[in-house]
C-alpha positions in Angstrom: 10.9 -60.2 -19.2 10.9 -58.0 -16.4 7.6 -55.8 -15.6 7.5 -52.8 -17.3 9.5 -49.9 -15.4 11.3 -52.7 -12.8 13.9 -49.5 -12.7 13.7 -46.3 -11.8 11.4 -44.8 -10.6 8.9 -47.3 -10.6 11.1 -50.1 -9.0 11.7 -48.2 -6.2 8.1 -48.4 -5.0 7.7 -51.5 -6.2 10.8 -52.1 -3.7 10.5 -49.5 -0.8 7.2 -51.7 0.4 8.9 -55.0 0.7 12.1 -53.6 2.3 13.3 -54.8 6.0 14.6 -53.1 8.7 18.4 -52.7 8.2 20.0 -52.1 11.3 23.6 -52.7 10.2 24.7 -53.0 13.1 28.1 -55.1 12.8 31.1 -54.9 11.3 34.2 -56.9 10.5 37.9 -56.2 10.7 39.6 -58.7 8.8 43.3 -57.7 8.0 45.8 -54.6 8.6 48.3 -53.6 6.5 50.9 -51.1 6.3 49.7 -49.5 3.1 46.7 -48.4 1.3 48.3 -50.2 -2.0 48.5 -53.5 0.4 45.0 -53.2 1.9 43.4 -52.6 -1.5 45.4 -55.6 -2.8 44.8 -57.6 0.0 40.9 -57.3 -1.1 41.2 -59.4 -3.8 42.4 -61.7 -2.1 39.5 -62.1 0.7 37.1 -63.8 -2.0 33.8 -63.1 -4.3 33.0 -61.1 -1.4 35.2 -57.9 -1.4 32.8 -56.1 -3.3 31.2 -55.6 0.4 34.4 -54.7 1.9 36.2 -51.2 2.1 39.9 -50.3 3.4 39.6 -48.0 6.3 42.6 -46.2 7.7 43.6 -45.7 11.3 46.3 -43.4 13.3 48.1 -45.2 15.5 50.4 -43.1 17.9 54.3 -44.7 17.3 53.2 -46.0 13.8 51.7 -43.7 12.1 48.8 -45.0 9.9 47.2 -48.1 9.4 44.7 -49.2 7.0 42.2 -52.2 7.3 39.8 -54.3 5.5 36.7 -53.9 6.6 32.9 -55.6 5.9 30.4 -53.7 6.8 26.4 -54.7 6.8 25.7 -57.6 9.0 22.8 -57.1 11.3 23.1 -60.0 13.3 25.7 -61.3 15.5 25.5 -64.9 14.6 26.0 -63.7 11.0 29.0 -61.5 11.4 30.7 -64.6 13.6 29.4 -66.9 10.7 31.2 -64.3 8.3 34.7 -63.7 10.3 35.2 -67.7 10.7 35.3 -67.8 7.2 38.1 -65.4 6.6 40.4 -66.2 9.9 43.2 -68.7 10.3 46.1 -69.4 12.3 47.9 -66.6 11.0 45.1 -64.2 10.8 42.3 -62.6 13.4 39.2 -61.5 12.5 37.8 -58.9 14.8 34.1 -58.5 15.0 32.4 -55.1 16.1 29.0 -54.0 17.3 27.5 -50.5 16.8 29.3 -47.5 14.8 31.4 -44.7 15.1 33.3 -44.4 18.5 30.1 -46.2 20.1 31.6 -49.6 19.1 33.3 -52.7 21.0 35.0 -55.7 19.9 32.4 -58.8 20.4 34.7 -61.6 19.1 38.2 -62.2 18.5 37.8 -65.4 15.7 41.3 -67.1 14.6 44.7 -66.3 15.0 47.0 -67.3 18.0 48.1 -66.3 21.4 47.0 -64.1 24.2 44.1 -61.9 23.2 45.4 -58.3 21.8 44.0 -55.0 22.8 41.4 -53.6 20.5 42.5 -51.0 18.1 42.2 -47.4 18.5 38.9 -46.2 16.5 39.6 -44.7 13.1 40.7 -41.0 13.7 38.0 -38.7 12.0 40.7 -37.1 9.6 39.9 -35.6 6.0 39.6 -38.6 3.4 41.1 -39.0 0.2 38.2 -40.2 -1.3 35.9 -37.9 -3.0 32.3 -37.4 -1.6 29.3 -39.2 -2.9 27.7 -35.4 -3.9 31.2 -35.5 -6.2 31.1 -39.0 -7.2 27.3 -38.6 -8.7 28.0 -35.3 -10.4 31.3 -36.9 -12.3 28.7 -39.6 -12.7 26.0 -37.9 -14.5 28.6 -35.9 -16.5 29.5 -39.2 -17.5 26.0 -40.3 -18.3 25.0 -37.5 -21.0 25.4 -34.8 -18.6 22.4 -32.7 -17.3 20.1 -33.2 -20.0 21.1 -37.6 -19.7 20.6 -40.5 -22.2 15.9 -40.2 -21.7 16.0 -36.6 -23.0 18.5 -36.7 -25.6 16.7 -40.1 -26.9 13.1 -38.0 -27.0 15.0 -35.2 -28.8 15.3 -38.5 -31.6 12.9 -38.7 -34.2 13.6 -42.3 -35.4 15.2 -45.3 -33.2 16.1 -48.7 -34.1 17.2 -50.9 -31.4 18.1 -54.9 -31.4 19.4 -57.0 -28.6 18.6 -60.5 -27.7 17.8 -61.4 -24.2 18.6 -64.4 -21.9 15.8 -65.5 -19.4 15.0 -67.8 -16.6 11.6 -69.2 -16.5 10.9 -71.7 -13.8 14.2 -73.3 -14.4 14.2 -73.3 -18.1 16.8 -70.8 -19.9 14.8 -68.5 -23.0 16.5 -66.9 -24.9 14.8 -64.4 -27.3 15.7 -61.6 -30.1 14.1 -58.6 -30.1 14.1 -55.6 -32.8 12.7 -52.2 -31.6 11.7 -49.4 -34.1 10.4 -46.3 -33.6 9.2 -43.0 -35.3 7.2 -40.5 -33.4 4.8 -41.8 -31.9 4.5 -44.6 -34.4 6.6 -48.0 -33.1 7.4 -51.7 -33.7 8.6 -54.8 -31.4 9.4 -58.1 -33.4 9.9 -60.8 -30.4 11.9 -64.0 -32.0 12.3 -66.9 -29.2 15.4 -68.1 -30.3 15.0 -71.3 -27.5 11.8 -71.3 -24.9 8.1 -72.1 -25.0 7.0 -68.9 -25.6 5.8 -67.7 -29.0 7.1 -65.1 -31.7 5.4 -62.2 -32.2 5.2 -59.0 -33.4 3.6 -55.7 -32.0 2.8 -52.6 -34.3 1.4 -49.1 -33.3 0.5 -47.6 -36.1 -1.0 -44.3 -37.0 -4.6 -42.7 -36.0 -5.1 -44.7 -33.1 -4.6 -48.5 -34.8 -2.8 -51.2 -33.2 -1.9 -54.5 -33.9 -0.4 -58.3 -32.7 0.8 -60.7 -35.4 2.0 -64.1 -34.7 2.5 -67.1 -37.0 -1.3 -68.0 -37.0 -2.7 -64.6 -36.6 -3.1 -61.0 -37.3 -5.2 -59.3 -34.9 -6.5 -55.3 -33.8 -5.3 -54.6 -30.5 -6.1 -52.0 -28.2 -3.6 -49.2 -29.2 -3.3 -48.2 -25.0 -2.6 -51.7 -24.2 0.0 -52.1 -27.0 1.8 -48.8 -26.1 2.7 -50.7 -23.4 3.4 -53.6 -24.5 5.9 -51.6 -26.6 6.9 -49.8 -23.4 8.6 -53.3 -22.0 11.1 -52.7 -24.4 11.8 -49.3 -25.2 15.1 -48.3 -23.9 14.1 -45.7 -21.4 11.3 -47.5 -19.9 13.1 -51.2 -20.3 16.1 -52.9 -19.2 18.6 -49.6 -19.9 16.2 -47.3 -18.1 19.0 -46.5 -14.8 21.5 -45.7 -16.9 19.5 -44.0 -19.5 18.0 -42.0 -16.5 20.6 -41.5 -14.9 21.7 -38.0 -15.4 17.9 -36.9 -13.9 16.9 -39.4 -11.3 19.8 -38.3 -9.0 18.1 -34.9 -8.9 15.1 -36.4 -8.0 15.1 -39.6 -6.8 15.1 -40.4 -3.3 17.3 -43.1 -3.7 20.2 -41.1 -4.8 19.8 -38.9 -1.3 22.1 -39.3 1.8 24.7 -41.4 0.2 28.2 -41.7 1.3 31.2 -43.2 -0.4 32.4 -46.4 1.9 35.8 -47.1 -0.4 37.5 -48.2 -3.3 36.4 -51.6 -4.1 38.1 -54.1 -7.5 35.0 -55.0 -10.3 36.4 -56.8 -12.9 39.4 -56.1 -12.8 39.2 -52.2 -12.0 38.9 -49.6 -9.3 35.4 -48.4 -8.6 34.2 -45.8 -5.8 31.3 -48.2 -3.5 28.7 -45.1 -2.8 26.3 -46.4 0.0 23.3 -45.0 2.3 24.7 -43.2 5.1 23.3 -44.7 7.8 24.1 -41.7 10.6 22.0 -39.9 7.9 18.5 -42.0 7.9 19.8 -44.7 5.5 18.3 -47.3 7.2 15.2 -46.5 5.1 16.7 -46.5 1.8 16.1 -49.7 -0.1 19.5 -49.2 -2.1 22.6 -51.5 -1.0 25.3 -50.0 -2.3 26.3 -48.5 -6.3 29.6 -48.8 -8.1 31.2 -46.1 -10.2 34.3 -46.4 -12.4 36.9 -44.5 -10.9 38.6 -43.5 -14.7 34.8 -43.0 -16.7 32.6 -41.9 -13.8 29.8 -44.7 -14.9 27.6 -46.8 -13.0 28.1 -50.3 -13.2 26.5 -51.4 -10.8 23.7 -51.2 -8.7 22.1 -53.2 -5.7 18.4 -53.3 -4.0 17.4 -55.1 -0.5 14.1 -56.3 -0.8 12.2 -59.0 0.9 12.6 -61.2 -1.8 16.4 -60.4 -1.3 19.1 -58.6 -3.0 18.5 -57.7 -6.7 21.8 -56.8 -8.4 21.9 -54.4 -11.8 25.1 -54.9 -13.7 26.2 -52.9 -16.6 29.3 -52.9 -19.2 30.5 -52.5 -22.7 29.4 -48.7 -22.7 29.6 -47.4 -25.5 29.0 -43.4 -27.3 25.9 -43.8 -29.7 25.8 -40.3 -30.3 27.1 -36.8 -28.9 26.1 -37.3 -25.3 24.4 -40.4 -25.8 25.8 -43.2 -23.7 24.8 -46.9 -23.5 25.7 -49.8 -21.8 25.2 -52.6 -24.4 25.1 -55.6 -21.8 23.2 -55.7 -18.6 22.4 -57.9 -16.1 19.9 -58.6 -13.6 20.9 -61.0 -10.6 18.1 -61.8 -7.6 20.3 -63.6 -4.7 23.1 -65.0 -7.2 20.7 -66.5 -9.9 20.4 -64.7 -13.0 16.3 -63.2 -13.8 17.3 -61.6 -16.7 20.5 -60.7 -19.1 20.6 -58.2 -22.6 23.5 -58.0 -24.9 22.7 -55.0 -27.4 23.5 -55.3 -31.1 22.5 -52.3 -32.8 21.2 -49.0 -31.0 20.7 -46.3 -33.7 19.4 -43.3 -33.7 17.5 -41.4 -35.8 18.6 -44.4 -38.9 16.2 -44.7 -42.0 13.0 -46.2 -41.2 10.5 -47.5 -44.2 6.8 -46.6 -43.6 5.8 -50.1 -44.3 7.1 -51.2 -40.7 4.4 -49.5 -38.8 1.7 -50.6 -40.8 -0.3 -54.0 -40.4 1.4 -57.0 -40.3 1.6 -60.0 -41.9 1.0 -63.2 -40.7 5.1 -64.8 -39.2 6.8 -66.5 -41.0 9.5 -68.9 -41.3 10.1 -69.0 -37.2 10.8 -71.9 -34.9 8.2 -70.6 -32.6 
């Protein structure tokens, strides 16, 4: 499992220390097209890496508009050059730009055939069609359980009953591991079933008046009801895996993170249109150690989000959303990616709230039985 809190807020300054410079500094132009309907198709068609790319639109005097794919985020040359020979061909010139706004030049002309063209005319600084990233976020947090979110309508919950079963990398061995959470008031309960791994079953109970305990197949032990709060904690929806989401609706109020954003485009995620909100840069983005979020143009909901850090990028994927109760929205599989390699992946079961709970759960446990591990 992931540390407890590896979300917000906590995961951002776990992540703000470790973060590198980000100049982005360089850019790539890799096709024009007549049409925002083409450019946007033509996206798909560039690889796993549209999700970095945005259409752009131009005014060309004679033609009217044009819109291009762009990739944005490279900040060195070699890179972007590495980057535009993998898109260009015979029939296709990549262009590669240094610096930003109208203070930019074409470095490289990579592919294609012929005398050299002229450079196009800079984008024209005319009124988007897309929305603003202020707009995008509020639609967003509407879409999230609104201005009280998922983490206050849950502590407004007397009873919860949670069950999910989680798929981890250790070393290079795959776990996989079934967890049940209960809770009521202050009182709670984590069963931990490893389903395949070398770790063991357990289960963790805080009980009432301050008592605490472990249980595993060999024993039953007294633990430290502080420290088993938080071993509880690793798994409680707000404070666990569903934390962003559940969180949502508050942390773009407050969190840094959620400051100075900008919307770069409409980018394809599975299969549908999602606004790409990103730092703005020309608005001290360079410190901010988010990449870039993606929003569901049709529901407004994140689903996805992704961290620079010096370990590299760490990706937070979410689908299957789905309306537990009045305002209470949750996405019932998640995934966590570090550079392309999975660290950690959920799919929910059963998220109830305020379901029927028998006494006998929070007291001390017996002894496991009957498990694997």
């Amino acid at each position: 499992m992931l540390p407890v809190r590896f979300v917000f807020p906590t995961v951002m300054l776990l992540l703000l220390w470790t973060l590198p410079a980000m100049a982005g500094s360089y850019f790539l132009e890799i096709s024009e097209h007549p049409s925002k309907e083409e450019a946007e198709a033509a996206v798909l068609t560039h690889g796993p890496d549209g999700e970095r790319m945005r259409v752009a639109r131009r005014y060309v005097r004679g033609s009217g508009w044009r819109y291009v794919v762009r990739m944005d985020g490279f900040t060195e040359r070699a890179a972007a050059v590495g980057a535009a020979q993998s898109y260009a061909g015979p029939e296709r010139t990549v262009l590669v730009y240094e610096g930003v706004g109208y203070k930019r030049t074409v470095i490289e002309r990579v592919g294609g055939g012929g005398p050299p063209q002229a450079a196009p005319p800079p984008e024209e600084p005319e009124a988007s069609d897309l929305p603003s990233a202020a707009q995008v976020l509020r639609a967003a947090a509407r879409a999230h359980g609104g201005r009280s979110g998922g983490n206050k309508l849950l502590a407004k919950a007397e009873r919860l009953k949670m069950s999910f079963l989680s798929r981890t990398i250790v070393g290079e061995k795959e776990w996989k591991i079934l967890h049940n959470v209960y809770r009521s008031g202050e009182r709670a309960r984590v069963e931990v079933d490893m389903i395949k791994g070398d770790g063991i079953s357990n289960t963790v109970v805080v009980g009432a008046e301050g008592k605490a305990w472990v249980a595993t197949k060999d024993l039953v032990r007294e633990r430290d009801a502080t420290q088993a709060a938080q071993m509880v904690a690793r798994f409680a929806p707000e404070t666990g895996l569903l934390s962003i989401p559940l969180g949502f609706a508050n942390d773009i109020k407050t969190a840094a993170e959620w400051q100075g954003l900008t919307v770069s485009g409409q980018v394809s995620h599975r299969g549908e249109t999602h606004y790409r909100v990103v730092p703005d840069r020309r608005r001290g983005g360079d410190l901010n150690p988010m990449d870039s979020a993606l929003f569901d143009v049709e529901t407004g909901r994140l689903v996805q989000v992704t961290w620079s850090t010096r370990g590299g990028r760490v990706t937070f994927s979410y689908a299957d959303y789905r309306t537990v109760s009045e305002d209470l929205v949750v996405p019932f599989t998640v995934r966590v990616d570090r550079n392309g390699g999975l660290v950690e992946a959920i799919e929910v079961s059963e998220f109830t709230v305020d379901p029927p709970l028998a006494d006998t759960l929070f007291i001390e446990p017996s002894k496991i039985r009957g498990r694997k591990h």
